[in-house]
C-alpha positions in Angstrom: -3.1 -11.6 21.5 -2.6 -10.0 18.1 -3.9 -7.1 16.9 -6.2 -8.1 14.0 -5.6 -4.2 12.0 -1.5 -4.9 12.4 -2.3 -8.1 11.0 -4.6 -6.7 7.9 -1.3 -4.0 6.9 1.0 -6.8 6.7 -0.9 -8.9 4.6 -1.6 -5.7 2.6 2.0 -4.8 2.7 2.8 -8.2 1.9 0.2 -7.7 -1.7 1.6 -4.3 -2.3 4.8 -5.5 -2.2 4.3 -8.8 -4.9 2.8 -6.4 -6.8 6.0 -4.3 -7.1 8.2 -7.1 -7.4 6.4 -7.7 -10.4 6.6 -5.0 -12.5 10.0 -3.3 -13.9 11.7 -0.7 -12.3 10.8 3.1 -12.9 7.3 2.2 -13.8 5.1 3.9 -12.1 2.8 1.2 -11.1 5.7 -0.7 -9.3 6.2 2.9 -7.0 2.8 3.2 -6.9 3.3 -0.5 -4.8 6.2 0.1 -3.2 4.9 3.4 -1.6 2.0 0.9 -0.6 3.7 -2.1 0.6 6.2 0.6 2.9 3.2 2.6 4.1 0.8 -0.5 5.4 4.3 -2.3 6.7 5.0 0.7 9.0 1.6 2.4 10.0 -0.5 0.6 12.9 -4.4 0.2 10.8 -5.3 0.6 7.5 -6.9 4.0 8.6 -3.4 5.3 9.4 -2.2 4.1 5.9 -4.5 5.9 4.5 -3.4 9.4 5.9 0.0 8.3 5.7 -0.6 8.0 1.8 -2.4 11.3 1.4 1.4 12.6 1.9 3.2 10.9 -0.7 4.4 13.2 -3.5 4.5 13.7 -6.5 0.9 13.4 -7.4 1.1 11.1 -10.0 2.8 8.1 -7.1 0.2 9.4 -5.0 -3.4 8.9 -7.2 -1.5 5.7 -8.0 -0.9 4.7 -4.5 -4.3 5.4 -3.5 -5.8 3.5 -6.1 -4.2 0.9 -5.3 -4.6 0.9 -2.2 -8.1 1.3 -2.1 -8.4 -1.2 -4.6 -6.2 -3.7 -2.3 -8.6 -2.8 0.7 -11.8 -3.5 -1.4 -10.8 -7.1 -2.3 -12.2 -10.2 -0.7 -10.6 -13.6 0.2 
């Protein structure tokens, strides 16, 4: 049986991570997605991701991250 939070970070991950791919490099909107797609691909729930995301530095990547992420977590379909 698989865990149904493993399965919402990957297909978060998986979003975060088209995102990125889709935006030039050094902008800060594409680290802002990577930090994303790496955090939900490695952390067990979305809770954890969260936390995990409080960490990243500098602020600027981080209020990015968590926007995104939070704006990720908030969409249906």
């Amino acid at each position: 049986m698989t865990n149904p939070h493993t399965h919402d970070n990957l297909d978060l991950a998986a979003k975060a991570q088209e995102l990125a791919d889709n935006e030039l490099a050094g902008l800060l909107d594409r680290t802002a997605a990577k930090s994303v797609a790496i955090t939900c691909a490695t952390t067990r729930d979305l809770a954890e991701a969260r936390d995990a995301l409080d960490g990243v530095s500098p602020d600027e990547v981080r209020q990015a991250a968590l926007a995104l992420f939070d704006r990720l977590t908030t969409q249906t379909g």
